[in-house]
Each structure stands twice: as C-alpha cells, then as structure tokens.
C-alpha positions as CSV (number, residue, x, y, z in Angstrom):
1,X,109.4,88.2,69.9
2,X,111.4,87.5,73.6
3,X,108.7,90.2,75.1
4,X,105.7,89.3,73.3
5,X,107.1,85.6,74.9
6,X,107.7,86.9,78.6
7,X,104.4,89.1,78.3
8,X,102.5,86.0,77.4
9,X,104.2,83.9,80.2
10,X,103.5,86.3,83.1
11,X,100.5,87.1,82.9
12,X,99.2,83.7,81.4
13,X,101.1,82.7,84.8
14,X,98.9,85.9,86.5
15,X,95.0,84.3,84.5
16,X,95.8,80.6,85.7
17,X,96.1,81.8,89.5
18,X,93.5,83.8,89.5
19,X,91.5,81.4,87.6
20,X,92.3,78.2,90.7
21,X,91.0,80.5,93.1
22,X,87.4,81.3,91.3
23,X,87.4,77.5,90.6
24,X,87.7,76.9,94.2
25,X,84.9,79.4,95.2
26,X,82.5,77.9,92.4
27,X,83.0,74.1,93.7
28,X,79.8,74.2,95.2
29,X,77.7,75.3,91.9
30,X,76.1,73.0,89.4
31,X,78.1,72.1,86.1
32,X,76.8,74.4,83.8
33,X,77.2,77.5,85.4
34,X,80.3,76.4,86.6
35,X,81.5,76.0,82.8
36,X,80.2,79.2,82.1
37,X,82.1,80.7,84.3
38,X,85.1,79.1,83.2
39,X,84.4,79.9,79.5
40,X,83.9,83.9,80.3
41,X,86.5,84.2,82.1
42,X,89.2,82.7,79.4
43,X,87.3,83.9,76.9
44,X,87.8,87.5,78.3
45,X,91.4,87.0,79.4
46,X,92.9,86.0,76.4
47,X,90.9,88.8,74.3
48,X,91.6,91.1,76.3
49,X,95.9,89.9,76.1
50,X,96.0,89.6,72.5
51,X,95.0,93.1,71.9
52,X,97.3,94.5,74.5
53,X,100.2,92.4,72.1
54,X,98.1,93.8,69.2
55,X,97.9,97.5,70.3
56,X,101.9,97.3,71.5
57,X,103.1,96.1,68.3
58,X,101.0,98.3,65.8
59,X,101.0,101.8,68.1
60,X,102.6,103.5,65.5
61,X,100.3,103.0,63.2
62,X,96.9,104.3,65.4
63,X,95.9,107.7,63.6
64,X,95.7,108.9,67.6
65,X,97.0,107.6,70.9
66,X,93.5,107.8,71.9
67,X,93.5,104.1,70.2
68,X,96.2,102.8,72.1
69,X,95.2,104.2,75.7
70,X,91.2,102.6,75.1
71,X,93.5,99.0,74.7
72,X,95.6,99.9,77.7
73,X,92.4,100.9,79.9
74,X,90.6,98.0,78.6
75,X,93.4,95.8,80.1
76,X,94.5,97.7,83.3
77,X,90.9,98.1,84.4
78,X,90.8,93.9,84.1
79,X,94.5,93.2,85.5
80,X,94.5,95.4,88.1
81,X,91.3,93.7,90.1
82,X,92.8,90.0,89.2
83,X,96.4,91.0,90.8
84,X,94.1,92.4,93.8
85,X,92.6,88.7,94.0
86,X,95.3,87.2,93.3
87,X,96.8,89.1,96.7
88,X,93.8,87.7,98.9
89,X,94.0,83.9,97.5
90,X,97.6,84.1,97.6
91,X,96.8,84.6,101.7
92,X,94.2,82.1,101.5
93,X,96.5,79.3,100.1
94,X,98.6,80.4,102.8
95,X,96.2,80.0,105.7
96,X,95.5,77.2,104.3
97,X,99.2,76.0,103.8
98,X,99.7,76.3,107.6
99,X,96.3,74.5,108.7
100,X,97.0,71.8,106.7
101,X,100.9,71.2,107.9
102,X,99.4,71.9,111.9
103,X,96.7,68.9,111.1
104,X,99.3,66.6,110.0
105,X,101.8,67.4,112.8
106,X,98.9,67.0,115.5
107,X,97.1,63.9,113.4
108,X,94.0,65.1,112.8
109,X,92.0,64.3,109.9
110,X,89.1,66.6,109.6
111,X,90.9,69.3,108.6
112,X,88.9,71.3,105.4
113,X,90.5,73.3,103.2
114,X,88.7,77.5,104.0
115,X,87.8,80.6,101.4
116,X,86.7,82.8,103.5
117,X,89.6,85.3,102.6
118,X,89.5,84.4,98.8
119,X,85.7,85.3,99.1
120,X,87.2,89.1,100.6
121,X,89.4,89.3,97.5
122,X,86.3,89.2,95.1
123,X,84.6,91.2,96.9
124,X,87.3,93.6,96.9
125,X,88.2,93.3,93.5
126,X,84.7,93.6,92.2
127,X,84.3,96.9,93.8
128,X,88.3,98.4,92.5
129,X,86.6,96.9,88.7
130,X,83.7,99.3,89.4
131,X,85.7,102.2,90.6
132,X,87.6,101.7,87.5
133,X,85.1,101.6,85.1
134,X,83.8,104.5,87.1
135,X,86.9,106.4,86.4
136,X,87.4,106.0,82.5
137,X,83.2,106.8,81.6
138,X,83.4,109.8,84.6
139,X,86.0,110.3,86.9
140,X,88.0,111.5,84.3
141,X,85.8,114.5,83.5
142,X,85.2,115.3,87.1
143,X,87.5,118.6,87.1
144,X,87.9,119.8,90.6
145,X,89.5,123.2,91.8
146,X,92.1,122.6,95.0
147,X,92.6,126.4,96.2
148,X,95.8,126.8,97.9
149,X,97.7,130.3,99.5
150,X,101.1,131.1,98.8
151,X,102.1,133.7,101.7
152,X,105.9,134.8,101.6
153,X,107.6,138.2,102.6
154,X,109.5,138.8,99.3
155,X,106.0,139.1,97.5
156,X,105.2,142.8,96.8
157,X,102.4,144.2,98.4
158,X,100.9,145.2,94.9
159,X,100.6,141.6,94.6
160,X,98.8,140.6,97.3
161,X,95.5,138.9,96.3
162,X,96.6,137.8,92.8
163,X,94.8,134.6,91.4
164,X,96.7,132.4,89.5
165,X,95.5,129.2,88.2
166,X,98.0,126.3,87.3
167,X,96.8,123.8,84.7
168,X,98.7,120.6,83.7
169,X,99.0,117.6,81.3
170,X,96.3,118.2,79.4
171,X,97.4,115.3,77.1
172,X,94.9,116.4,74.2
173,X,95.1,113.4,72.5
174,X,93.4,111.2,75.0
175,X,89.9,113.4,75.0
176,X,89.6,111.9,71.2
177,X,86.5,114.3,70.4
178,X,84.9,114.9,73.8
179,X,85.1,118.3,73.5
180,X,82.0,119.6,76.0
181,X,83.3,118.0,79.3
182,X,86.5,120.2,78.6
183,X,84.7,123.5,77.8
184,X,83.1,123.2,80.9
185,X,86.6,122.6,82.6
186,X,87.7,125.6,80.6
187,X,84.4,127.5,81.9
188,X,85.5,126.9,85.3
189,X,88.8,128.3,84.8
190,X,87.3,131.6,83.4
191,X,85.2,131.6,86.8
192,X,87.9,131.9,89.2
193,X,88.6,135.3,87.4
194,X,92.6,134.5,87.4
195,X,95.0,137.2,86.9
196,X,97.4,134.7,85.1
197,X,97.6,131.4,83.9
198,X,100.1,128.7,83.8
199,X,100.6,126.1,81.9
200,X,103.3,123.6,83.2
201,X,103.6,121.1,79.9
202,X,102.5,118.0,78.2
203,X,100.0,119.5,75.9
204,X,99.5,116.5,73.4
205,X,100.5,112.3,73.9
206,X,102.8,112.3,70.9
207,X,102.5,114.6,68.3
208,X,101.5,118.2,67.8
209,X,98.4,117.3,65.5
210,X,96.7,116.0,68.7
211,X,96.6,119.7,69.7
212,X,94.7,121.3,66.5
213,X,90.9,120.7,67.5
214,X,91.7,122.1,70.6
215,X,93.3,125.6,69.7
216,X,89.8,127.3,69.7
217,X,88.8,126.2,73.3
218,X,92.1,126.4,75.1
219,X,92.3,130.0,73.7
220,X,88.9,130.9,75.2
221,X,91.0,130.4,78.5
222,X,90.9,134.0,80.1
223,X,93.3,135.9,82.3
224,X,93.4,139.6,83.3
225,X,97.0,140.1,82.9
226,X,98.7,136.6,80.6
227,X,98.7,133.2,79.6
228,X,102.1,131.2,80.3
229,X,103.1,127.8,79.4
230,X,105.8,125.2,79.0
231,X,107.3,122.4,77.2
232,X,106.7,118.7,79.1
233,X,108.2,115.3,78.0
234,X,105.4,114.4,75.9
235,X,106.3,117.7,74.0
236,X,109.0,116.8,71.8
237,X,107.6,114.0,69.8
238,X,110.0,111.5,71.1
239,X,107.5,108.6,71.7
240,X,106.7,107.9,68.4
241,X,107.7,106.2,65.3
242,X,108.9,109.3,64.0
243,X,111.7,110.9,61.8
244,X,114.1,113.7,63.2
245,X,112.5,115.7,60.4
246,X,108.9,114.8,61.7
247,X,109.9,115.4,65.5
248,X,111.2,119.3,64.3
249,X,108.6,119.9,62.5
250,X,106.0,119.0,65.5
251,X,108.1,120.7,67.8
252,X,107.7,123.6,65.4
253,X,103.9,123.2,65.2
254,X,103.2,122.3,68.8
255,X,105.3,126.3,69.7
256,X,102.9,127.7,67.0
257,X,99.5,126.2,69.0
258,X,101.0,127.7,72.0
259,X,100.9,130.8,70.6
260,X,97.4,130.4,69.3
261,X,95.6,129.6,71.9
262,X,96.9,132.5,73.5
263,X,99.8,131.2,75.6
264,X,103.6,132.4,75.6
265,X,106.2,129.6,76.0
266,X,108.4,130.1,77.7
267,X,112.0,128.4,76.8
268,X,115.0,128.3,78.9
269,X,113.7,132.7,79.7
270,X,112.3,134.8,82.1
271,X,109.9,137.8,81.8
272,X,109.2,140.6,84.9
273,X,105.4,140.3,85.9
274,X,104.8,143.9,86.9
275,X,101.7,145.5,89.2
276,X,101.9,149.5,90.0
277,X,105.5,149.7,89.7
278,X,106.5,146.4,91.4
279,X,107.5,142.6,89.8
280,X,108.2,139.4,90.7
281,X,110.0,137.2,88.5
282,X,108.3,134.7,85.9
283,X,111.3,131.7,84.9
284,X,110.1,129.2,82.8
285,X,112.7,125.5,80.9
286,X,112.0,123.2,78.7
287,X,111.6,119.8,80.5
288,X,114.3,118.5,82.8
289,X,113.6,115.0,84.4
290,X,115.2,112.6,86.3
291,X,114.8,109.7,84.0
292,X,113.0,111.9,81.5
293,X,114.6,114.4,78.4
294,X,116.9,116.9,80.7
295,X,116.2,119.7,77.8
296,X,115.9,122.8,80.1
297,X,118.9,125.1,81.1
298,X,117.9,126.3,84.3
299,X,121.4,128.5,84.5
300,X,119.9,130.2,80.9
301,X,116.6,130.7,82.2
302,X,118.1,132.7,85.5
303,X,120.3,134.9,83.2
304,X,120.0,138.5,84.3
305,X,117.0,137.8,86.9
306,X,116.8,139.8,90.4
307,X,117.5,137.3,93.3
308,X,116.0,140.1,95.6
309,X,112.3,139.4,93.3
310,X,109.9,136.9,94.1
311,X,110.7,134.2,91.8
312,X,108.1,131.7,90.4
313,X,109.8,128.4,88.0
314,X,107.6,126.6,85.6
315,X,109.1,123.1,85.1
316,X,107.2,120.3,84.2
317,X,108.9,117.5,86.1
318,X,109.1,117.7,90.0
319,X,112.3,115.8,89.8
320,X,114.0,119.0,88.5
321,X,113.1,120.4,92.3
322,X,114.5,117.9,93.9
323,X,117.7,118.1,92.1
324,X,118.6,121.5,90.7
325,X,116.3,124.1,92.3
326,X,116.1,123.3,96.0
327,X,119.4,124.8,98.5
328,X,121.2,125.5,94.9
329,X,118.9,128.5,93.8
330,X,116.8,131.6,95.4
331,X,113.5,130.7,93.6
332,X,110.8,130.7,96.0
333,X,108.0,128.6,94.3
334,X,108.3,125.9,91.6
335,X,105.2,124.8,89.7
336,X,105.1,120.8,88.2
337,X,102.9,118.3,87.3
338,X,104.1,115.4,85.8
339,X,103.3,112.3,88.2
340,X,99.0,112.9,86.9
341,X,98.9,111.3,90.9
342,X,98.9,107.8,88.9
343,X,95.5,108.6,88.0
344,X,94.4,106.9,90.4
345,X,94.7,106.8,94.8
346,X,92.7,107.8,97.9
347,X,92.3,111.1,98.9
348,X,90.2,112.0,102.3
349,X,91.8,115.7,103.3
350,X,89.4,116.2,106.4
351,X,91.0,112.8,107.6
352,X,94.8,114.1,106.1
353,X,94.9,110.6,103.7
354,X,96.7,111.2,100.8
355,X,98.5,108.1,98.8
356,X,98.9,106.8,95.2
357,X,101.1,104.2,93.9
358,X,103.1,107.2,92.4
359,X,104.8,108.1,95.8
360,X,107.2,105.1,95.7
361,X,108.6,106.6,92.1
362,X,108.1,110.5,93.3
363,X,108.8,111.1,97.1
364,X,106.8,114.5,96.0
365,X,103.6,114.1,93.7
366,X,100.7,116.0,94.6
367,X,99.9,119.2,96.1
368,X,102.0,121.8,98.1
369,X,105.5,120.9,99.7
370,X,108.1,123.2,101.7
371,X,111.9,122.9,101.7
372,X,113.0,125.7,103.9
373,X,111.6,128.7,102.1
374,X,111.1,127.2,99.0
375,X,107.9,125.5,98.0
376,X,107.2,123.2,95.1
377,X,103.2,122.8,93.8
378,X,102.3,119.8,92.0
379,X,99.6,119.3,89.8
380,X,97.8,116.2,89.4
381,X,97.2,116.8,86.2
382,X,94.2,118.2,83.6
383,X,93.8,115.1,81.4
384,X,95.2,111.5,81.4
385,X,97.2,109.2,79.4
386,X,97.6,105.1,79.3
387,X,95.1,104.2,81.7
388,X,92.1,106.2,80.3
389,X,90.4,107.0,83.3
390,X,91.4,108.4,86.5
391,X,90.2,106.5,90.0
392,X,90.0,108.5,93.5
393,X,92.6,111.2,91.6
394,X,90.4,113.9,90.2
395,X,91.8,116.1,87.3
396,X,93.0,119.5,89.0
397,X,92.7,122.9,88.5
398,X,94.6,124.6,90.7
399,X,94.3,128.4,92.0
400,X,97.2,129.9,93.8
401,X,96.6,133.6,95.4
402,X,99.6,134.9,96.5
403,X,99.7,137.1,100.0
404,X,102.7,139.8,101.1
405,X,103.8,139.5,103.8
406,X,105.2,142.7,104.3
C-alpha cells in the first residue's frame, strides 16, 4: 500500500506540473476549449495511472506478459513526453524566476511573464510521443542487420570468411501472436547464408510456455555447420509468481525448446568448432550479471579448453566481461546482449552518434568494444520487453565474419 501511495504522489506531483504549464500556454483560448483541454488531459492521466497500479498489482495473474508490457507502453509512451515538458517549463519558470526578481530590483513594472521555451517543450514532446508510438506499431519490427569483422591472428586460416550471425533477447512473449514480422526476421537470417548461429539468451519474458508457438519458426533458422544458444536472466523463471516446482519444471521445458528448434545449449561447456582439420573454441554459461542471477561457472565452462585456440564466450550479460573475462582469461571474443540499447536512443553512424539512456547503467551496451586483444560484441537485442516498442534502437541481427590473420 506504501508504493501504490508513493507511486500515486510522484507522479500525481509529475500531471499537476505538467498540467500548470499547458494551462499557461492555453490562457489566450476561449473557455470551452480551454476546459476541454483540461478534461482530456486528466481524463487521460489518471486512466492511464490506475492501470499501471492495476497491471503492477495483478501481473501474475496475465495469461502472458504481453498484457503487462501493452500497460507499461501505454504509460511510458505518455510519461516519457510529460517529463520532457516538464524539463522545458521547468527552464521556463526559471527564466521567468530571474526576470521577475531583475524587475523588482531595478523597479520596473512592465515586466510579463514569457513561454516561449514552454512552447519548445511541446513541441518537443509532441514529436518524442510520435516517435514513440512509431516505435511500438513499427519500429519494433524493423529488424536491421549491423555487419561487423572480427580479424585476429589466432583465427585459423580454415576459418577465414566464416559467417556467424548472433541473435539476442528474443523475449517471445512480447510478439503475443505476430508471428509474420518474425518470419521475415527469421527469412533474413537464412539470407546471410551463416555458417553458425548464436543465440546469446532471454528466449521468453517469464516462463517457458511463452516459447511453444515459436518452436516451428525459430527452428526454420538455418546454419551450414550449428545452432548454439544460452540461458539469459529471463530464463529461469524467477520473475514470476511461481513455485520452486513451477520454475524447474520451466527451466526443464524452456532446455527442451532449445533443442527443438534446433539449438544446443550450452551450460557452463565448451565444444571444438572444427574446419579441415583446424578449431577454435566454442565456451558457452548460464547467465552471470552484475546485479542479475550469477548462475554461470566460467572456471567449468574453460575445463580442458586449448588457450592456444581462438576462443569465442557466449554470456548473456556484458557485465560478466567487465568483471570475470577481461585481463583474467585468454578468450578473445565475448558475445552479449542484455542492455536491448533501452529500446530506445539515437544512432547516426556516418556522423559516429551513438547514445541511449542505457550507457549510464552499462559503460558497454551496443556494438563492438576492444580491451587489449579481447573484444566484447553486444547485441541490442531481437525483441523487446516492458516498453513495447523500440525508438531510434532497431532490433539487431548481427553477422560476424571472422578473418585470419595469419
């Protein structure tokens, strides 16, 4: 009851703000549309609040998550433009502050209050509300491939032009039933003719039963020589009203769809990846997270592997780079995803802009980085979860073709 009462006050505190400064831009209009206005907008705000309490309190008892991420979008696509107003009139009633305190010192008495910055705000926020709304009926089903080289001497010549392609955080149960965007994601998978795939975790929100329309198109994913995946957070059926019984028994299911669509998990284990008589070194561990479920045994999964091989490490979280692979192992390339790139930033590569909220939580969260000879790739992510949409941060496919240098 102390949340719901806190959740209430902030951001009743957030729709009364926000609310003084449209009242202050519609002082000129007549007093009908003016009430009009002022009945929409409370209308909509405290709609929009209840079911957010609504959805939070009852999310166990959604058949799907799909339910509770439609609440969550429906509210994050109306916050998030009020809190960017709320910015710009914040400045405003600044300006305005500091105008009005230099009248009085110099006695003058024409001084009127301005908008002009308030008027930027909506402006801004209107367009952010229709990238947002963009992002949950499209953008999230604009699958894009980002091509990247991986060049390193300890790759074996026999390797040299192999195409792997990385997927991520498919999150199953967010697609509810849209099943045709995904088979043409899957269709430009099979196009890029990879020689393996990888799948680095999260496969379903919650539960494995998310999974089960799925297995049929995931295992029309094709690769000339295997299909590889791992466990992410998501995996283990820890965020939901579930009984240890009911979390095994997912768990249990969720390896078993693996399998079915064609993938081998790998847990805490390696496996040799050989091409006319040569290997590198495939290591793949349950999730480890900094903040997350630290599950994987990264000392198990290196048992008996060649430090002389190229080494590749599935992980799901980027945080397990950062604090158990880099300067404290010989693997030469780590694949994550795990940060989806918030789902949502600005991305202009021909002008080298690249940000999302995410950064300030992962230094590291999308794309290719390089500590010393060891690289880390990050996935934004295949699907999404919470907000369901995805803004500026298209869902990835990646292909990596290694080169020898030898």
């Amino acid at each position: 009851m102390t949340t719901i009462i806190i959740t209430l006050a902030i951001f009743g505190l957030i729709d009364l703000y926000v609310y003084k400064g449209l009242s202050g831009l519609t002082m000129g209009f007549q007093n009908t549309p003016r009430l009009a206005i002022a009945i929409t907008y409370w209308l909509i705000s405290v709609f929009t609040l209840v079911l957010l309490i609504y959805g939070i309190t009852y999310r166990h008892s959604f058949s799907s998550m799909s339910t509770l991420n439609v609440i969550i979008g429906i509210f994050i696509t109306l916050l998030i433009p009020k809190i960017i107003f709320l910015f710009f009139h914040g400045i405003d009633d600044l300006y305005n502050l500091a105008g009005l305190a230099v009248n009085r010192l110099t006695s003058e008495t024409d001084y009127s209050r301005r908008h002009f910055i308030s008027k930027a705000g909506l402006l801004v926020s209107g367009f952010m509300l229709g990238s947002m709304v963009y992002g949950i009926v499209w953008g999230k089903f604009r699958f894009r491939v980002i091509r990247k080289d991986i060049s390193s001497p300890n790759i074996p010549r026999s390797f040299d032009g192999v195409r792997i392609v990385q997927i991520s955080d498919a999150h199953l149960g967010s697609f509810g039933r849209r099943f045709d965007p995904v088979k043409k994601a899957v269709a430009m998978i099979n196009q890029l003719a990879p020689d393996f795939v990888f799948f680095t975790g999260d496969m379903v929100n919650n539960h494995a039963e998310e999974a089960v329309p799925w297995v049929d198109i995931f295992k029309g994913i094709e690769s000339g020589s295997g299909k590889f995946s791992v466990f992410g957070n998501h995996d283990y059926a820890d965020y939901g009203s579930f009984s240890e019984e009911e979390r095994h028994s997912s768990v249990q299911k969720l390896k078993d769809i693996h399998q079915q669509m064609g993938f081998k998990l790998l847990e805490d284990e390696n496996v040799k990846l050989s091409r006319n008589g040569e290997s590198i070194t495939l290591i793949g561990v349950h999730n480890w997270g900094k903040g997350f479920h630290q599950v994987g045994n990264l000392n198990k999964a290196l048992k008996d592997t060649d430090p002389d091989d190229f080494q590749i490490l599935l992980s799901h979280d980027p945080t397990h780079f950062e604090e158990q692979v880099k300067h404290k192992t010989k693997i030469d390339l780590t694949l994550s995803g795990h940060t989806h790139g918030m789902q949502m930033g600005i991305e202009i590569p021909s002008l080298g802009i690249k940000w999302s909220p995410v950064k300030f939580r992962y230094p590291r969260w999308a794309g290719l980085y390089q500590e010393n000879n060891q690289r880390i790739y990050i996935n934004r992510g295949f699907g999404v979860l919470a907000f369901p949409g995805r803004v500026g941060m298209s869902p990835e496919i990646t292909l990596l073709t290694l080169r020898s240098e030898e």
